[in-house]
N, C-alpha and C positions, 0 to 999 in steps of 0.2 A: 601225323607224320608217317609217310609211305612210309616199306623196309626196305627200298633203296636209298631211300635219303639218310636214314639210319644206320645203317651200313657205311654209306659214304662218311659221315659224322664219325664214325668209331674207327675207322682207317685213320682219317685225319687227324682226331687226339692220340692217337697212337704213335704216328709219324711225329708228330711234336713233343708229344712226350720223349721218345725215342731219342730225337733230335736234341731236345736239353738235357738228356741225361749223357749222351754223348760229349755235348760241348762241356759239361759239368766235369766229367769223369777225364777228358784233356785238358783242360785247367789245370786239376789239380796235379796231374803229370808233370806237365810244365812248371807249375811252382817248385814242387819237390825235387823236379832232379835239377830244377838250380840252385836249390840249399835252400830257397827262401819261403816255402810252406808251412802251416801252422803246424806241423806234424807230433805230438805230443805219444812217445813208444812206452811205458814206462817199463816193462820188461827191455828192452834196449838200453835204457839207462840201467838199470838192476844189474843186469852181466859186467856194463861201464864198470861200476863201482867195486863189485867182487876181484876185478882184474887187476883197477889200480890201487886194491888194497892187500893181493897178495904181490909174490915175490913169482912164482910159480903158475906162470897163465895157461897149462895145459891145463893143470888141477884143477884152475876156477873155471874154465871152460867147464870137466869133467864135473863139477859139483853144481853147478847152471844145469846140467843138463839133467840132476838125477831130481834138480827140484822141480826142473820143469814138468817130469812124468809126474810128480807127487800133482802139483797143480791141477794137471791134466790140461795144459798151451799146447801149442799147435807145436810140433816137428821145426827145430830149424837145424840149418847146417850153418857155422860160425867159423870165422878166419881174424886173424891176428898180426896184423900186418905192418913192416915195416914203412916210411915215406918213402922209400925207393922201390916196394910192391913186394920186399919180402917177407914170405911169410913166417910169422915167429909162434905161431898157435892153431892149431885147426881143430873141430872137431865137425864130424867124427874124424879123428886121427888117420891123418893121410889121404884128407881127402882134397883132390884137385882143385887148384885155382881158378876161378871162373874167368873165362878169356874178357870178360865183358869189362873186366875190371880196371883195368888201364881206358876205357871209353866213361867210364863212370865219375860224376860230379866228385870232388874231394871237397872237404867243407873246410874252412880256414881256423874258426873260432874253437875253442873245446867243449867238447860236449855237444856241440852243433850236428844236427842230423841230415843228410842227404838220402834221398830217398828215388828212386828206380821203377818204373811200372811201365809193366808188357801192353802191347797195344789191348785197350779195351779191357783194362783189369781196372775192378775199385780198388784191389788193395796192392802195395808195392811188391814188388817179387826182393829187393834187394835193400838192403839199408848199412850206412855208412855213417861211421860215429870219430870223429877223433875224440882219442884217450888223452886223460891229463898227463904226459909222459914228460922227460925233458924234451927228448929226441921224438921226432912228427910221428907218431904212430896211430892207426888205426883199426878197428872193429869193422868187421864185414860181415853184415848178417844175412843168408841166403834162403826162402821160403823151400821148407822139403818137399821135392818132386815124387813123393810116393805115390801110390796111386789111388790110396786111402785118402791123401789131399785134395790130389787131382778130383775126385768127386766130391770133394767137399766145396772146390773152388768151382766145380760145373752146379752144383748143387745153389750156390749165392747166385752165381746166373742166374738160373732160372725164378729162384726167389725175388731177384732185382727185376726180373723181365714180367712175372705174374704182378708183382705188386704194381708196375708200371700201367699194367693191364686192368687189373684190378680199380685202380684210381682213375684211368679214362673213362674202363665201362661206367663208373660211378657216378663222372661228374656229365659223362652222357647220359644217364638215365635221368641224371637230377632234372638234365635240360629239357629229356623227354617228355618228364611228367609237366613242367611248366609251358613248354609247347603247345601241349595237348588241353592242358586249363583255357589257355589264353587262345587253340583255338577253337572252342565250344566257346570262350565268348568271342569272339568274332562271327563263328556263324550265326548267333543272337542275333548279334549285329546287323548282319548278312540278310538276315531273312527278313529282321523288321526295316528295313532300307528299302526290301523288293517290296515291303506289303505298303509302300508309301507313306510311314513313319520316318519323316527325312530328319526328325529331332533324336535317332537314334545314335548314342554315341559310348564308347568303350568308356569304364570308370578308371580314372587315374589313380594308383595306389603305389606306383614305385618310381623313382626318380633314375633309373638307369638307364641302358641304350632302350630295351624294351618300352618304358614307358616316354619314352622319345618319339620313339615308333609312332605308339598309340594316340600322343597327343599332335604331332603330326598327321594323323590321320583323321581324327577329329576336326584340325582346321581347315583339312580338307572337305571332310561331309561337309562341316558351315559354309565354306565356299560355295560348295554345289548348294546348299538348301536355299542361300541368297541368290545364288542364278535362277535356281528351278522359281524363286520366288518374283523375281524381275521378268523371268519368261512368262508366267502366270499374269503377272501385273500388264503386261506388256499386250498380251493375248487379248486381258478385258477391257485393254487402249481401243485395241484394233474391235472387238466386237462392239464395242460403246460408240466407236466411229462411225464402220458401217450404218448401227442403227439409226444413227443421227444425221446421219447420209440419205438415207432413205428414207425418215421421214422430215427432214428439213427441206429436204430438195424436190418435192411432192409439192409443197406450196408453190414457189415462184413458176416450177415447170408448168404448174397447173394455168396459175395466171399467164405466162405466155403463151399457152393452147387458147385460152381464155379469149389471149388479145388478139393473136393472129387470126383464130376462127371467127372474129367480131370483123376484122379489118377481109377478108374472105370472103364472108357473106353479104354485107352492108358498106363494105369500103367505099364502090363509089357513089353510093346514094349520100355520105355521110359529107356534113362541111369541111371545110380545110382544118377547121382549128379542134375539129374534135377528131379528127384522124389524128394532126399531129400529138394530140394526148395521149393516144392508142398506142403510138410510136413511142412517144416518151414512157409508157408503162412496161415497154419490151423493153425498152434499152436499160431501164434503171433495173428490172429484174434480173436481165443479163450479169451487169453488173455485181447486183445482192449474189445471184450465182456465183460469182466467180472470186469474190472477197469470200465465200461461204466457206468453198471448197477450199482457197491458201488459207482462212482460219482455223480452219479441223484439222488439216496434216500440221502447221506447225504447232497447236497445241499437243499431237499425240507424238510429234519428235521432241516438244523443246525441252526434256529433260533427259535425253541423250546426254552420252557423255561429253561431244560435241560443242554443247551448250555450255557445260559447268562452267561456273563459276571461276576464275585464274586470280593469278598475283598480276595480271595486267589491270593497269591503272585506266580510267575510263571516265574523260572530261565531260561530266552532264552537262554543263553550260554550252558545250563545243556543239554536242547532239541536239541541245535543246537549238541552240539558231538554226542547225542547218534544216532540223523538221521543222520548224516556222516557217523557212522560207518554201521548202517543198508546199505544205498549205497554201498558203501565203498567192502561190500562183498557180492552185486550184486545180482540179481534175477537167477533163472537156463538158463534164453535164454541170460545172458549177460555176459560176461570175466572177472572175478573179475581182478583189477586192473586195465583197463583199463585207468581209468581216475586216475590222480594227483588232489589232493584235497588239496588246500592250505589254511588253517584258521588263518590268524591272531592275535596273542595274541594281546589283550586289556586291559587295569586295568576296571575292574568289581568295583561295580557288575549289576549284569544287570537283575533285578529284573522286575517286570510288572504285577499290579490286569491283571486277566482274567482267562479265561475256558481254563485249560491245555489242553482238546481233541482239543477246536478247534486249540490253537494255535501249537499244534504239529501236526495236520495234515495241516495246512500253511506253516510249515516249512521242511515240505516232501516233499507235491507238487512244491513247490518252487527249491527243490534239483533233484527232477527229471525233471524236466522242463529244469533245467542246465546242468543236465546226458545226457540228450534226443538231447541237440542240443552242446554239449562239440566235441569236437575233441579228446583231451588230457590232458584239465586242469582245473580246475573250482578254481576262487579264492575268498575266504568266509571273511567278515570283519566283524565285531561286533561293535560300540562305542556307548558313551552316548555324545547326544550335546544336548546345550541350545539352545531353540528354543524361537519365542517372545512369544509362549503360555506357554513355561514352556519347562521341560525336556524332553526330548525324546530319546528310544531308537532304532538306526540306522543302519540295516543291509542291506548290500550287498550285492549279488550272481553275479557273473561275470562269463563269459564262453567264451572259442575260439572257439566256432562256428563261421559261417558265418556270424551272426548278423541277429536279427530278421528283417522282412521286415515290412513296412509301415502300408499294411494291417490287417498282426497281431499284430500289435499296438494298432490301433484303434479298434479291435475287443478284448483286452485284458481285460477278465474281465468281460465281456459280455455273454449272452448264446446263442448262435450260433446254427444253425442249419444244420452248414456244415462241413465236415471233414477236417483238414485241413495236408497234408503232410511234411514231416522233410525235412529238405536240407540234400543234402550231398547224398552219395549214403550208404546204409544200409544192413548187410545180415538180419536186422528181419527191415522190411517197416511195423515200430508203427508205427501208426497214429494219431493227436490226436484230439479231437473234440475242445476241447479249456476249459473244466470245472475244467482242473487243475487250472488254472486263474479264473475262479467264483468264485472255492473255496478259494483262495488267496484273492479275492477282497473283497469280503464277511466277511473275518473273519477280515480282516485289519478293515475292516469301524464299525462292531459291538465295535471293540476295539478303535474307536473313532482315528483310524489312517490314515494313506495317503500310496499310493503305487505309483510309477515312474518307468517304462519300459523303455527303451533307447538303440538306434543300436550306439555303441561303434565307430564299424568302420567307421561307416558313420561319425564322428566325428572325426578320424581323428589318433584313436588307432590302432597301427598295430598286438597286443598281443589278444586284447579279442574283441568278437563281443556283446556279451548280455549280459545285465546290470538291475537286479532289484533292487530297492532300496525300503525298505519299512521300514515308522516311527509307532516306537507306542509310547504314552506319558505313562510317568512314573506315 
């Protein structure tokens, strides 16, 4: 804590203390000299009692006053006064009526005290008592204006004003040492933050505004350490990218240096039908190029927030016909018709929260994945089952291929950094890296679901070889 902020700190308890001791000290002003303060004199009553027990109220004044020196109370000057403001008693004897008198509260009840205060005085200068009398009579009791009092009254001043001062500095010191704790532990804090200790966080030990502060400030570091953590993740998307950029794209580019410098050198000595092969190995690497390159950016976006997952509802069955039929009538390098496509009718409906993009492009990849290794038939099922978690919805994809091998099994879903070739013999040799299955894997498990690969044949099916099955809960 600078010492002008300290300074400033001790102005401002000052001014408020000030400030309440002020509004305190005309309160009670205001009660008293409307009669209706808690004011409790009991010297004020003592003189009451002496006055309406003699006959003779000079005397009882006069013997009030000699007990008062015995005491050793303060000096007052006292008046005895009729309801019509004359006066029937003074002491000291003959001493003048205070003009104030006729502006002063009168109190109704007997014995009831009204009471008088100078501006910015704690205690009353004047006090007003009615006597049990028949006839309205009253007691005026005046603070003596000696000059022995006079410092006695400047003297509580300054008592009132130190002690005010006193308790500010105090309870600003208090807050200074707790300042000063709290911030040696922030600079803790501080410094293990810069040295890249982002798990650095203040201990919680007080439930007031301070440790409000603190744990607010905490959920703050956590925020940052989950950014700094997704910018890090995000970072090794992009370097994991590039690298697979550059050595996945080394293959086909190679093979089209490959074809072209073949078709270059030898083109026209060679027959029609082995150029057109030449032709067809640029064109389908083209292609593998360019499926390559949209399957690396949207695996390294698709979990953007973008992407997440919503309370929008998302008709699989609706997706699932309109990619059949995109298939269905083929890309330019492939035989519309080729493949028999056989989908299942199931009683719907077959609803699911989630991200329409993602889950329509899951269920592309998933359909060319079945295109890619089909022979002639691919068979699509749909259902809803109950699961011990609850509902789920359960699709198929089945194919008569050869049935996937072992190793791309265990590589399902995975990202790979090798290419991996189709069974069977092919006029376009796609090839495929394996990220139509990332992408598959990836979007199943954001949707909170399971995916199961499976070689058919090897099992014992003599109709289809490849088998996916993936749940998503309802």
């Amino acid at each position: 804590m600078t010492p002008s902020l300290l300074l400033r700190l001790l102005g401002v308890s000052l001014v408020l203390s000030l400030t309440l001791e002020i509004l305190i000290l005309f309160g009670i002003r205001h009660l008293n000299e409307k009669g209706e303060g808690p004011l409790q004199n009991h010297a004020l009553h003592f003189i009451a009692r002496m006055i309406e027990r003699s006959d003779d109220a000079p005397s009882a004044l006069t013997r009030f006053e000699i007990m008062r020196q015995n005491l050793g109370l303060r000096p007052i000057e006292a008046w005895i006064l009729s309801g019509t403001g004359k006066t029937l008693a003074s002491y000291p004897p003959g001493s003048a009526l205070p003009a104030a008198w006729t502006h002063l509260p009168k109190p109704d009840k007997v014995h009831a005290v009204a009471a008088h205060y100078r501006f910015f005085h704690l205690f009353p200068d004047s006090l007003i008592l009615r006597l049990d009398r028949p006839q309205r009579t009253y007691l005026l009791v005046r603070e003596s204006t000696s000059t022995a009092h006079t410092r006695k009254r400047v003297g509580r001043f300054l008592f009132l004003f130190a002690t005010m001062a006193a308790s500010a500095f105090s309870g600003l010191f208090l807050t200074f040492l707790v300042f000063r704790q709290k911030s040696r532990e922030a600079k803790k804090v501080f410094s293990a933050l810069t040295r890249g200790e982002l798990g650095a966080r203040f201990p919680i030990t007080r439930l007031d505004e301070l440790g409000s502060l603190m744990t607010d400030f905490n959920r703050m570091a956590q925020a940052i350490e989950e950014l700094v953590e997704k910018i890090e993740e995000n970072d090794r998307s992009r370097r994991e990218l590039l690298q697979e950029l550059g050595h996945d794209l080394r293959t086909p580019l190679t093979s089209l240096r490959t074809a072209a410098d073949t078709l270059l050198a030898h083109g026209a000595a060679m027959p029609g039908e082995e150029r057109d092969r030449f032709v067809r190995i640029i064109r389908a690497e083209s292609l593998y190029f360019l499926r390559l390159i949209e399957d690396l950016f949207f695996v390294a976006e698709m979990e953007a927030p973008k992407y997440r997952p919503s309370t929008e509802d998302v008709d699989l069955k609706t997706v699932l016909v309109e990619e059949i039929e995109l298939c269905q009538k083929g890309s330019p390098d492939e035989a519309p018709g080729r493949i028999l496509w056989n989908l299942e009718q199931m009683e719907g409906p077959f609803r699911i929260p989630g991200s329409p993009v993602l889950l329509r492009r899951m269920v592309r990849n998933a359909l060319r994945n079945a295109c890619r290794h089909a022979a002639s038939r691919i068979l699509i099922s749909i259902a809803r089952e109950e699961g011990s978690s609850g509902s789920v919805i359960v699709l198929r994809i089945a194919d008569d291929g050869p049935g996937i091998t072992p190793e791309a099994i265990a590589h399902f879903g995975k990202r790979g950094g090798r290419r991996l070739a189709n069974e069977g013999d092919r006029s376009d040799p796609e090839i495929s890296l394996g990220l139509g299955s990332v992408i598959i894997e990836r979007v199943v498990r954001i949707h909170g679901g399971r995916s199961v690969i499976r070689n058919l044949r090897r099992e014992g099916d003599a109709l289809f070889g490849t088998e996916l099955r993936i749940d998503l809960p309802v």
